[in-house]
MDTraj code that builds the backbone (N, CA, C; nanometers):
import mdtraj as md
import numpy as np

residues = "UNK UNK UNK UNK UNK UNK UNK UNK UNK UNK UNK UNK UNK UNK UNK UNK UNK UNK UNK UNK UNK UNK UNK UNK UNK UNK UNK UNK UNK UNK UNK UNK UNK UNK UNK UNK UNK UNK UNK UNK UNK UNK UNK UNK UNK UNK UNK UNK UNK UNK UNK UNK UNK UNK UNK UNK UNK UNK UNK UNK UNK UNK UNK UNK UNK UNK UNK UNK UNK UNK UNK UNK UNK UNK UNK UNK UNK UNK UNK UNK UNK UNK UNK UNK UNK UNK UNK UNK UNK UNK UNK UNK UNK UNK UNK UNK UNK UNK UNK UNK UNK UNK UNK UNK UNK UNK UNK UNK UNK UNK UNK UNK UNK UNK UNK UNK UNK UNK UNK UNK UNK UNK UNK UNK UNK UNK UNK UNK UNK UNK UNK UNK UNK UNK UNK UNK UNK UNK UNK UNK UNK UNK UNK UNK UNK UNK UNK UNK UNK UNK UNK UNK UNK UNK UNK UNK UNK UNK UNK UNK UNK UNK UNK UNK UNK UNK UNK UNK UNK UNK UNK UNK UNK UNK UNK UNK UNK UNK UNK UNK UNK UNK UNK UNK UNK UNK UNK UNK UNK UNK UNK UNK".split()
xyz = np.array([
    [6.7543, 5.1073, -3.6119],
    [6.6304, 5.1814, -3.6137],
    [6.5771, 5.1929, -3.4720],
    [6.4972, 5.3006, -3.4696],
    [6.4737, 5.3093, -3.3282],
    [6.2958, 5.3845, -3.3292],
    [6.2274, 5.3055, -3.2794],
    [6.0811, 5.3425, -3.2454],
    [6.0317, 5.4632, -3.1964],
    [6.0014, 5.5534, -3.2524],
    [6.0201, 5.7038, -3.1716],
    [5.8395, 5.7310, -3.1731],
    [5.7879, 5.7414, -3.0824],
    [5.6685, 5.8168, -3.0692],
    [5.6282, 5.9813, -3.0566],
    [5.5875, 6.0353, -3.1485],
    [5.5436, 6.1646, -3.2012],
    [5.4390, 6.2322, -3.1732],
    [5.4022, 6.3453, -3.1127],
    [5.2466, 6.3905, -3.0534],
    [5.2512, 6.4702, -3.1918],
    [5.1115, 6.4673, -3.2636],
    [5.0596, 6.4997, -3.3375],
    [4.9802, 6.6409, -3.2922],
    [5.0263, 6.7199, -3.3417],
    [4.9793, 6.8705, -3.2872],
    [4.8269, 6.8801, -3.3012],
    [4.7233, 6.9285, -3.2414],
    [4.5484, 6.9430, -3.3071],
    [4.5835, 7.0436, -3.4158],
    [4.6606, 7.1125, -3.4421],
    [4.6211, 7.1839, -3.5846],
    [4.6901, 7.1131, -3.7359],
    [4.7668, 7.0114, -3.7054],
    [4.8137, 6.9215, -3.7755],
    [4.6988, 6.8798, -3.9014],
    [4.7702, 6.8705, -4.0440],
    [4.6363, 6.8536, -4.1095],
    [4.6757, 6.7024, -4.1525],
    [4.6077, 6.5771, -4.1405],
    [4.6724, 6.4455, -4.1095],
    [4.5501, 6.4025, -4.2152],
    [4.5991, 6.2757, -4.2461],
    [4.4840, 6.1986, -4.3039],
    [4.4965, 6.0586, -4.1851],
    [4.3698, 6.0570, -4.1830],
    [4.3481, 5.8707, -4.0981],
    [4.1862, 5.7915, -4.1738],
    [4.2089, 5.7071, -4.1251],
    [4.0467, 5.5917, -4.1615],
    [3.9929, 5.6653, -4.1232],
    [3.9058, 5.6612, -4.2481],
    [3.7162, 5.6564, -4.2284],
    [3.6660, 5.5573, -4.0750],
    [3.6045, 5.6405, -3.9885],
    [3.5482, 5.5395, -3.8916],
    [3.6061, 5.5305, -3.7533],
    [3.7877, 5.5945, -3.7767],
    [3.8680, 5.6006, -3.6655],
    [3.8890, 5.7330, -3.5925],
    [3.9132, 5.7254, -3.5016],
    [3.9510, 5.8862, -3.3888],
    [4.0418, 5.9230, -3.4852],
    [4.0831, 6.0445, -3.4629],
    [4.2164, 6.1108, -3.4418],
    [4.3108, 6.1182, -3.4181],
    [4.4438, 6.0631, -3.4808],
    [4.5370, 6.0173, -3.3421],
    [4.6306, 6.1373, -3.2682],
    [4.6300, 6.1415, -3.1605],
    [4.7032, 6.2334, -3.0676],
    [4.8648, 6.2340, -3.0665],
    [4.9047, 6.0581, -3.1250],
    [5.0192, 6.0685, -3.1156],
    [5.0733, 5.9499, -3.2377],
    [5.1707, 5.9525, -3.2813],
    [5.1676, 5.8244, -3.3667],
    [5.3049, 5.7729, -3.3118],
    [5.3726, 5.6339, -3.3925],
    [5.4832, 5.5657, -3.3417],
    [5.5358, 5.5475, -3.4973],
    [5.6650, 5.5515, -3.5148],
    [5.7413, 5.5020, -3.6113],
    [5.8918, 5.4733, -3.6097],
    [5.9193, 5.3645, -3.6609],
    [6.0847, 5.3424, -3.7006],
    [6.1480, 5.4849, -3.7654],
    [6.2007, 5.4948, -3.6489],
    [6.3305, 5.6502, -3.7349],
    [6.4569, 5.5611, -3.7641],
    [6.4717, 5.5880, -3.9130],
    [6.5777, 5.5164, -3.9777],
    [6.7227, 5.6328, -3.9100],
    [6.7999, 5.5742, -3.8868],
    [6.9391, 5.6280, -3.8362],
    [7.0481, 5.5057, -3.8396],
    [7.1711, 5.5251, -3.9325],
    [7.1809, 5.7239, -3.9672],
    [7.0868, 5.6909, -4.1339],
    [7.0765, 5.7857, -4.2160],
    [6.9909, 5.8070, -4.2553],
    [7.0668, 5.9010, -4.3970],
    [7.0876, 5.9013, -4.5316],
    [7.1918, 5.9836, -4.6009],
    [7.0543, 5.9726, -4.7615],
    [7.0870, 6.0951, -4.7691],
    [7.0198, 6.1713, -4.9218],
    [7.1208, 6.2575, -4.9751],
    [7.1336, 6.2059, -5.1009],
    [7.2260, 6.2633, -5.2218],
    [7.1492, 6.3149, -5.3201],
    [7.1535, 6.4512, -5.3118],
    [7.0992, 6.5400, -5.4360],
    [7.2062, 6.5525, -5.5535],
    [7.1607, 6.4866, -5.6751],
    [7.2275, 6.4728, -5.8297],
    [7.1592, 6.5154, -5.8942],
    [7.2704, 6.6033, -6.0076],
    [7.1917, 6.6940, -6.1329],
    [7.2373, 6.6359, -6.2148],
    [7.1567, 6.6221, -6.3560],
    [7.2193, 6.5427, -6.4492],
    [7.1374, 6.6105, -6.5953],
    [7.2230, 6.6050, -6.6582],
    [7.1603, 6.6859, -6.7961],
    [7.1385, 6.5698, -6.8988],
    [7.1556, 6.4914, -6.8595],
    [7.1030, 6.3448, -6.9504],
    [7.2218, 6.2440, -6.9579],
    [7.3227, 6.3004, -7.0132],
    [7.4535, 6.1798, -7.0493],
    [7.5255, 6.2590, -6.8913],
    [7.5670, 6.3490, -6.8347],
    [7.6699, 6.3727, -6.6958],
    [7.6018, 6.3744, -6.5733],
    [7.6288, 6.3055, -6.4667],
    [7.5603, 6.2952, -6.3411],
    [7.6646, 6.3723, -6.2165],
    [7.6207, 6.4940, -6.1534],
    [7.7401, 6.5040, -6.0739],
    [7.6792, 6.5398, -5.9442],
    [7.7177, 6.5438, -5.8383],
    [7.6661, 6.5538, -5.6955],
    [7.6235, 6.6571, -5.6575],
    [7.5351, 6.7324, -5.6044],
    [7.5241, 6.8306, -5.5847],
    [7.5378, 6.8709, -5.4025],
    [7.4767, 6.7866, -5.3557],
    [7.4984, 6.7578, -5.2214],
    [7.3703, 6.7102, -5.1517],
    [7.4816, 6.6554, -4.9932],
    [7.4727, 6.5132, -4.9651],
    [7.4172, 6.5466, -4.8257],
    [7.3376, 6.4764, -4.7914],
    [7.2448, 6.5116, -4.6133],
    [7.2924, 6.3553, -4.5412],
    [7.3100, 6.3665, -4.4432],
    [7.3709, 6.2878, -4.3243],
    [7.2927, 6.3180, -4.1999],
    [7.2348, 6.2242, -4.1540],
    [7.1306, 6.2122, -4.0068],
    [7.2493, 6.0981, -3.9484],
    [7.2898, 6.1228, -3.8534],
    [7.3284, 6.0317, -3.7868],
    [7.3359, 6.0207, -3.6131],
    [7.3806, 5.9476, -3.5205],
    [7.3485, 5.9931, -3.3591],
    [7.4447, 6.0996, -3.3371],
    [7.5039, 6.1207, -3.4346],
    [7.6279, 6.2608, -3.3912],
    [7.5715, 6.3847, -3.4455],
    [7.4871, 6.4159, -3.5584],
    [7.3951, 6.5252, -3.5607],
    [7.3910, 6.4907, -3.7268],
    [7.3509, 6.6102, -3.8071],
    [7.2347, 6.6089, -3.9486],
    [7.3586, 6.7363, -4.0009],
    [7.4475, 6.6679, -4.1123],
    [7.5065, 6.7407, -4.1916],
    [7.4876, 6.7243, -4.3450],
    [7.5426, 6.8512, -4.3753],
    [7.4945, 6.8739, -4.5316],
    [7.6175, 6.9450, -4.5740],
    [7.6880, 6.8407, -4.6899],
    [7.8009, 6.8136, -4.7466],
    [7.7639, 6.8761, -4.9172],
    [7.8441, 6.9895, -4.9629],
    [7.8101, 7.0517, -5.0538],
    [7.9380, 6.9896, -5.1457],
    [7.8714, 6.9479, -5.2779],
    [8.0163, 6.8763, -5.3077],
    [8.0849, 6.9289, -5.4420],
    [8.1684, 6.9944, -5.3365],
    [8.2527, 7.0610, -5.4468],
    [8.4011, 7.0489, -5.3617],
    [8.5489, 7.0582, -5.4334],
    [8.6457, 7.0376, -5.3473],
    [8.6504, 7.1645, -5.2393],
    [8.6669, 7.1101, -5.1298],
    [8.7161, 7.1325, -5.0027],
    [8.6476, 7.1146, -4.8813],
    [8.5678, 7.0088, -4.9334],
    [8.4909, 6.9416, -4.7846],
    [8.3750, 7.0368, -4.7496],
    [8.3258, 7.0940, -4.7703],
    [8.2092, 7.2424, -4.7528],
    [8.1359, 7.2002, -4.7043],
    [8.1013, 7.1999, -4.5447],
    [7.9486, 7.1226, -4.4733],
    [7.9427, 7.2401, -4.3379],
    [7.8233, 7.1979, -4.3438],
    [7.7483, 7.2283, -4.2536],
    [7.6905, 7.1546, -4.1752],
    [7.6929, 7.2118, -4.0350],
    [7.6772, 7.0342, -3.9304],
    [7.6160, 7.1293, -3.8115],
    [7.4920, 7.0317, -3.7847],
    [7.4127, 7.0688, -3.6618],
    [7.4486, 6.9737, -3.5532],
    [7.5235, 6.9518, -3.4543],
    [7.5340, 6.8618, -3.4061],
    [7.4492, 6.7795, -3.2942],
    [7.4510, 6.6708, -3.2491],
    [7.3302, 6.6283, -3.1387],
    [7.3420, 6.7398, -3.0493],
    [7.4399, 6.7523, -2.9912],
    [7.4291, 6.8582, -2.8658],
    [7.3938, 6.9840, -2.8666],
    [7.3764, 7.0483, -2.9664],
    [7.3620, 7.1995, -3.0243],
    [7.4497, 7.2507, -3.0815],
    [7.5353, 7.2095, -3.1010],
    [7.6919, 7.2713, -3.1355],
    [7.6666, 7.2801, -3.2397],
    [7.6679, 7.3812, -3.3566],
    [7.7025, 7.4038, -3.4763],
    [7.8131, 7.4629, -3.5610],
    [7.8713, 7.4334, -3.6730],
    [7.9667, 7.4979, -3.7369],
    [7.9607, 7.4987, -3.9286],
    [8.0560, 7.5576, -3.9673],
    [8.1053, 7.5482, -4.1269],
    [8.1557, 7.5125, -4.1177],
    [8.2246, 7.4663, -4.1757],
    [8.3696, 7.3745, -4.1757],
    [8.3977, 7.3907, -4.3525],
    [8.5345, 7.3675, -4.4131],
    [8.5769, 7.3943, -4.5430],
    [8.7553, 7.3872, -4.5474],
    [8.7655, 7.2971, -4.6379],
    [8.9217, 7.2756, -4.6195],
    [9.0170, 7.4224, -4.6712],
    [8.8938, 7.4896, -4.7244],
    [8.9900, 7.6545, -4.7433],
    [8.9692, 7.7254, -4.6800],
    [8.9090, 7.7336, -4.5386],
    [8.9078, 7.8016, -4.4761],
    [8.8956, 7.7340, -4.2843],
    [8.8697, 7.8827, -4.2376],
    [8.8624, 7.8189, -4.0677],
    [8.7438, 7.7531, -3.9905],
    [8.7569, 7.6725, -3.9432],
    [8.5912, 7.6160, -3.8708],
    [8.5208, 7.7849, -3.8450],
    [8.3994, 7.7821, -3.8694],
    [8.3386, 7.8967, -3.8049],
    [8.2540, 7.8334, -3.7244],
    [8.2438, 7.8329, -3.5988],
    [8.1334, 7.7803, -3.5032],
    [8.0349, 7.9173, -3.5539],
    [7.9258, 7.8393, -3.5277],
    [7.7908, 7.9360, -3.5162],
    [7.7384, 7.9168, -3.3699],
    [7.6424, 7.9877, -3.3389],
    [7.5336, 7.9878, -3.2309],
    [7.5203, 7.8668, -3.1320],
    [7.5331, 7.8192, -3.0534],
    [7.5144, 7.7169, -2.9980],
    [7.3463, 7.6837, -3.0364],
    [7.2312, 7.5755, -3.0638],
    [7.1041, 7.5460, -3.0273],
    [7.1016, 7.4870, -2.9544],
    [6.9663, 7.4718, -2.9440],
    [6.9060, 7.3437, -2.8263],
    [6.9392, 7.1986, -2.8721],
    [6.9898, 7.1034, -2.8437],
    [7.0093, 6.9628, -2.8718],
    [6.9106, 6.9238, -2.9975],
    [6.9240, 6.8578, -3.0696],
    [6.8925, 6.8249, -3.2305],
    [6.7548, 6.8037, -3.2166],
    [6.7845, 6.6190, -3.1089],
    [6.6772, 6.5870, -3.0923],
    [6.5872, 6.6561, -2.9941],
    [6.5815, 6.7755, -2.9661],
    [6.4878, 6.7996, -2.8960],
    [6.4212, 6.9727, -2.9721],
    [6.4567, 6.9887, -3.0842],
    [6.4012, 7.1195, -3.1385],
    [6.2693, 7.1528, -3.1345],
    [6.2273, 7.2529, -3.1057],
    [6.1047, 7.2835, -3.0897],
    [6.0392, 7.3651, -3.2003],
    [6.0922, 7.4038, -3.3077],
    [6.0251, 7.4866, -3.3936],
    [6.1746, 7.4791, -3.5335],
    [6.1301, 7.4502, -3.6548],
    [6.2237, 7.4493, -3.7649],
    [6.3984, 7.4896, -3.7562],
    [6.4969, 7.4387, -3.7841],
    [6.6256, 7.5353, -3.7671],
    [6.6553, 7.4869, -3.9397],
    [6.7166, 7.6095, -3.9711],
    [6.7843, 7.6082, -4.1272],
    [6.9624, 7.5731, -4.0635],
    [6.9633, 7.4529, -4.1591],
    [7.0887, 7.4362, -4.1541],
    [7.1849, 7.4749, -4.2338],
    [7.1435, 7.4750, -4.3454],
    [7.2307, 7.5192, -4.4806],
    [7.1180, 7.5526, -4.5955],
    [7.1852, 7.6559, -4.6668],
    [7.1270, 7.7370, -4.7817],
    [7.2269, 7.7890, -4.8472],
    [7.1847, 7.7920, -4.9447],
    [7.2965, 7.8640, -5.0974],
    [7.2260, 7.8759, -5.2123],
    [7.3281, 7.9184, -5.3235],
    [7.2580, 7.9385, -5.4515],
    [7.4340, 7.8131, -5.4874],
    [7.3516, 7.7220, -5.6041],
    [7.4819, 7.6505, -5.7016],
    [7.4006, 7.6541, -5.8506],
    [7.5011, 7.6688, -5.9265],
    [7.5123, 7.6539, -6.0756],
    [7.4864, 7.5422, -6.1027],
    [7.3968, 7.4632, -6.1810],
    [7.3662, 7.3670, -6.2534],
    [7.3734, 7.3389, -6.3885],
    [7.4362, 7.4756, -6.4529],
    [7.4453, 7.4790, -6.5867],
    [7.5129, 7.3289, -6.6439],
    [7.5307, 7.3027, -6.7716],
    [7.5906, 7.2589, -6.8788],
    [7.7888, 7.2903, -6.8015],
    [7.8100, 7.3788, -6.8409],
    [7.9434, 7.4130, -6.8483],
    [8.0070, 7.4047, -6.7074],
    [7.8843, 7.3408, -6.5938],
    [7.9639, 7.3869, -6.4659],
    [8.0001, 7.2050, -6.4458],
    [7.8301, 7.1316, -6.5506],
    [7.8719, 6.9861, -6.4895],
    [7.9889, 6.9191, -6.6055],
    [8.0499, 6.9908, -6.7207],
    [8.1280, 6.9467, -6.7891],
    [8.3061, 7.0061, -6.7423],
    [8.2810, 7.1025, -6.6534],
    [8.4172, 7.1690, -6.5869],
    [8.4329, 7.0982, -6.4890],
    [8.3987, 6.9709, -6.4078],
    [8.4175, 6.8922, -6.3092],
    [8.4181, 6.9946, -6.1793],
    [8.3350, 7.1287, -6.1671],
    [8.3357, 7.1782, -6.0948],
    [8.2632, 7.1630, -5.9439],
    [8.1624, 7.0570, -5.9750],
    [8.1052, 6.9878, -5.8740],
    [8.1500, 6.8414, -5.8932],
    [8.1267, 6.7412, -5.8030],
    [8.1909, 6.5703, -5.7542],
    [8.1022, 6.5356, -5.8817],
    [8.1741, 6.4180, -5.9201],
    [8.0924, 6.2683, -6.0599],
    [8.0235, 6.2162, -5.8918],
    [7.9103, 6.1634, -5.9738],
    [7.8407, 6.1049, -5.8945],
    [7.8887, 5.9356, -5.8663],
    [7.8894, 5.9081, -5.8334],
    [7.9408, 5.7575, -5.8237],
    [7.8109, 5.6645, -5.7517],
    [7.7558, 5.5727, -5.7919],
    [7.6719, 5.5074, -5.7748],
    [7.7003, 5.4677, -5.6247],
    [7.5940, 5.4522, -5.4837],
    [7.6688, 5.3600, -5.3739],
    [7.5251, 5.3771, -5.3045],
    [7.5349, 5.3176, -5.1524],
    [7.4606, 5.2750, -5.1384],
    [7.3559, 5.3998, -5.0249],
    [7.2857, 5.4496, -5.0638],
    [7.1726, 5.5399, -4.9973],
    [7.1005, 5.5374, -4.9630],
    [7.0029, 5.5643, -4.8661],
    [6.8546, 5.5614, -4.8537],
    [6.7639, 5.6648, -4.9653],
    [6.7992, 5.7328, -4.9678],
    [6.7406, 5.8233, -5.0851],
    [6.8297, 5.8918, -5.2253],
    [6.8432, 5.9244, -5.3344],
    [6.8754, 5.9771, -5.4290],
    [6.7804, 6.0744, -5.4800],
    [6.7919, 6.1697, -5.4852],
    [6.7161, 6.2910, -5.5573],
    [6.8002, 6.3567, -5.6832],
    [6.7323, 6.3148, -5.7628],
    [6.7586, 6.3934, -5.9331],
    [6.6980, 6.5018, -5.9833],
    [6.7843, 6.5643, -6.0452],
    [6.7283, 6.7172, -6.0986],
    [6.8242, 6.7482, -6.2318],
    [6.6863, 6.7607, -6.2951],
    [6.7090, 6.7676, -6.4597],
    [6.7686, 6.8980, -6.5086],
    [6.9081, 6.9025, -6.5277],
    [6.9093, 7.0694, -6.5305],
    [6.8545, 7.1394, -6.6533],
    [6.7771, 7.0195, -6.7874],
    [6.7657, 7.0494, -6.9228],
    [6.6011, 7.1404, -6.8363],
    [6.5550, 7.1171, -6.7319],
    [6.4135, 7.1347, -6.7069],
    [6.3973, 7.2972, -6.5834],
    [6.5477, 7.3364, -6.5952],
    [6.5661, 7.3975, -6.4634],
    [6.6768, 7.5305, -6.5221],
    [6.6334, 7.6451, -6.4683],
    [6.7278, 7.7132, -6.4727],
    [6.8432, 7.6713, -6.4438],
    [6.9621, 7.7472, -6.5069],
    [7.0912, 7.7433, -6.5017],
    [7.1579, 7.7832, -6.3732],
    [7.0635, 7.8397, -6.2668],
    [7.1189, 7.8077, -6.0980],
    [6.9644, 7.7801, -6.0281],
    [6.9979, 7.7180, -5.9172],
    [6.9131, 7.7319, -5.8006],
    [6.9637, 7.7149, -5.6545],
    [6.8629, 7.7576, -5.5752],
    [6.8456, 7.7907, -5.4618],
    [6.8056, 7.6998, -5.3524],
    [6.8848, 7.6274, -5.2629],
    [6.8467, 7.5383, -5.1916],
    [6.8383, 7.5720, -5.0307],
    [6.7300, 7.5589, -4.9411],
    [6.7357, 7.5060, -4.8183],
    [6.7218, 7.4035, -4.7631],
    [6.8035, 7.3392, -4.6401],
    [6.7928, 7.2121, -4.5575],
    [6.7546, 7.2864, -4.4298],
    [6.6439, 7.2433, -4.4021],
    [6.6071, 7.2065, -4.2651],
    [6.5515, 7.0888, -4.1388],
    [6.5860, 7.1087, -3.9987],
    [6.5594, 7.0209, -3.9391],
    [6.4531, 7.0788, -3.8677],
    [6.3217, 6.9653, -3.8890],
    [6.2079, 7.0406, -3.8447],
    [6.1210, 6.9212, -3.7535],
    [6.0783, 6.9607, -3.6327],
    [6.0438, 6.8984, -3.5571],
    [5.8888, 6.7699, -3.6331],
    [5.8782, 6.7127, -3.5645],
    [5.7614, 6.6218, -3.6796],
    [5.6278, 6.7267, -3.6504],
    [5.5757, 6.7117, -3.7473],
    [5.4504, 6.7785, -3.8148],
    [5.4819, 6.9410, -3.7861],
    [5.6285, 6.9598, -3.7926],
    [5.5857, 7.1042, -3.7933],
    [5.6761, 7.1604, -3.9508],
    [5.6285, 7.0998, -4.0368],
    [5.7001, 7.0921, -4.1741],
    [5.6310, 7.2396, -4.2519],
    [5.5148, 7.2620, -4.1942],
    [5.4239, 7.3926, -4.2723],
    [5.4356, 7.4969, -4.2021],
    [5.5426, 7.5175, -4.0956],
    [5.5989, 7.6385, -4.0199],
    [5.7454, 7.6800, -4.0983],
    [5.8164, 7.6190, -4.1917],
    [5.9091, 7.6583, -4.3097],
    [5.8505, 7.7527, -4.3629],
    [5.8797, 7.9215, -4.4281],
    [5.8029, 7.9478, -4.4759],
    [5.8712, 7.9762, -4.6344],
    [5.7847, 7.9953, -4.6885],
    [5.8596, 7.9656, -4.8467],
    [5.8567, 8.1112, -4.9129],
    [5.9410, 8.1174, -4.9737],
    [5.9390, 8.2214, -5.0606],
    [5.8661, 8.2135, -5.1918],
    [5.8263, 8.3512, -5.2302],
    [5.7345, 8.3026, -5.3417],
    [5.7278, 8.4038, -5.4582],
    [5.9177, 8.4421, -5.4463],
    [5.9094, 8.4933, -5.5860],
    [5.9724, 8.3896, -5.6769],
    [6.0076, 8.2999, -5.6387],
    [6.0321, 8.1852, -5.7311],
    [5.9500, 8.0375, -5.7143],
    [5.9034, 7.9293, -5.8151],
    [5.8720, 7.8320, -5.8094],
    [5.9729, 7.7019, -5.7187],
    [5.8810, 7.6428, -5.6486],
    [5.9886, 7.5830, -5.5284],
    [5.9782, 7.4199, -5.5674],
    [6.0752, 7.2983, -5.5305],
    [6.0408, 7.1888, -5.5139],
    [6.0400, 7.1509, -5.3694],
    [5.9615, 7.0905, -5.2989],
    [5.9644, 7.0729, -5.2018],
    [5.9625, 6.9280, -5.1173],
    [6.0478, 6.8758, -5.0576],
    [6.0794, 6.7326, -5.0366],
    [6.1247, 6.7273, -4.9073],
    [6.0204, 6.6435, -4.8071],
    [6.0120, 6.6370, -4.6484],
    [6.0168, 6.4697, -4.6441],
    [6.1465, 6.4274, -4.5724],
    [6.1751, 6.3105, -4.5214],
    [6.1060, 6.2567, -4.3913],
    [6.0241, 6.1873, -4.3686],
    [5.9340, 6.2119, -4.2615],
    [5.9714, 6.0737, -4.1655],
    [6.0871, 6.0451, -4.1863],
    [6.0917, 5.8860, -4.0779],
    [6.2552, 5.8829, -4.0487],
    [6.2415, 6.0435, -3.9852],
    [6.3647, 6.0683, -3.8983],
    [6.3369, 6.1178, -3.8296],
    [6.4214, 6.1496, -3.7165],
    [6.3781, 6.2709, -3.6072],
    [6.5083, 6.3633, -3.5576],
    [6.5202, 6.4376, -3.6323],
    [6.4049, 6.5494, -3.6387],
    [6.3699, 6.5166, -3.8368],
    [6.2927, 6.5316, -3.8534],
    [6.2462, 6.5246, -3.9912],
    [6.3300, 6.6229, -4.0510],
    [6.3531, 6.6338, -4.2450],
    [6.4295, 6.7159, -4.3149],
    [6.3747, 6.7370, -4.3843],
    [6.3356, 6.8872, -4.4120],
    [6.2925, 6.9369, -4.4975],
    [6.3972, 6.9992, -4.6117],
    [6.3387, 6.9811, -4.7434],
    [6.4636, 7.0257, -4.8318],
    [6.3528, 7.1094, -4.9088],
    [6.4136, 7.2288, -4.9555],
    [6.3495, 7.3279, -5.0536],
    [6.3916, 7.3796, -5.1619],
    [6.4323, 7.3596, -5.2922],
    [6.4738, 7.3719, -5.4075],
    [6.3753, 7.4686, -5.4809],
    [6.4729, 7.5984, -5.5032],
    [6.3544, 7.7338, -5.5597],
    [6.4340, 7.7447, -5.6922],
    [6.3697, 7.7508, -5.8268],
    [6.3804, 7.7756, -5.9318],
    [6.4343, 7.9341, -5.9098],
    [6.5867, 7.9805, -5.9883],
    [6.5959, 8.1376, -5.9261],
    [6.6103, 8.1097, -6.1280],
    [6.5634, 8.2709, -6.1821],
    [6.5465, 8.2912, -6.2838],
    [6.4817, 8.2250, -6.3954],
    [6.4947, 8.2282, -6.5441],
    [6.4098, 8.1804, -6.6580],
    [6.4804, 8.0776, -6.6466],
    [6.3899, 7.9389, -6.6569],
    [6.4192, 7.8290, -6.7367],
    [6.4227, 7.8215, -6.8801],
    [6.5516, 7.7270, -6.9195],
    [6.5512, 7.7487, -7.0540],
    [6.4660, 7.7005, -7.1610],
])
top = md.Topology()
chain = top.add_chain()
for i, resn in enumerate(residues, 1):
    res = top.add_residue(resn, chain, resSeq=i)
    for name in ("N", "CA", "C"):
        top.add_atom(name, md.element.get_by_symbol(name[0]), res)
traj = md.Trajectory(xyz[None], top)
């Protein structure tokens, strides 16, 4: 873990004590490396949906289905796809991870959550191990696909994501990393 101190923007909307200033800047343990596994489960089948990785080599997001499918921001800026059926695609070079100045989307898609996709072993069995976070999603409560973004977003600038709003969103910001991760889960069509 490593102590990282954070300037708190003035338009930042923060809560602090009754009685105390404002703080300009705060200090916290950034856990590194740092891993969240998103699992869908329809009650009796649990299967992976995919997996976020903070580590000092950069913040990847492992889609789990066969052929390795990630997406990787790396510390230095270097980005790529990567997929065992196909060719590395480098993307864009950015600015170094830790030093982003305004939100970057790392990965987005639409996946099937149906019944028939988690009984076709078409996404990974989840296997119990050891995480900092687990996120569950009920697919009995959720349309039969949705819509996910990962982003790496500088601290307190989590309300510069902007959301779409023809669908209902879940929204889940890891806040004791750096760069912080924002994840966005949009309901696409009727729930059943």
């Amino acid at each position: 873990m490593t102590r990282i101190r954070a300037q708190v923007p003035d338009d930042a909307r923060i809560s602090f004590e009754v009685g105390s200033q404002r703080p300009t800047e705060t200090s916290y343990l950034s856990v590194e490396p740092f891993e969240v596994l998103w699992v869908v489960t329809n009650g009796e089948i649990r299967r992976n949906l995919f997996r976020i990785n903070l580590s000092k080599d950069g913040l990847y997001v492992s889609i789990s289905r066969d052929g390795n499918i990630h997406s990787s921001y790396h510390s230095d800026g270097n980005c790529h796809w990567k997929s065992a059926f196909h060719d590395t695609i480098e993307l864009p070079t950015r600015p170094p991870l830790q030093e982003i100045a305004e939100p970057q989307l790392i990965s987005n898609g639409t996946i099937a959550i149906a019944d028939d996709v988690l009984d076709a072993l078409e996404l990974t069995k989840f296997e119990d191990g050891e995480v900092n976070h687990v996120v569950y999603l009920d697919n009995r409560r959720l349309p039969p696909t949705i819509a996910y973004e990962v982003w790496a977003v500088p601290p307190f600038k989590h309300a510069e994501v902007a959301l779409r709003t023809d669908f209902p969103a879940h929204i889940h910001v890891v806040t004791h990393t750096v760069p912080w991760i924002e994840v966005i889960v949009y309901e696409q069509g009727a729930k059943r």
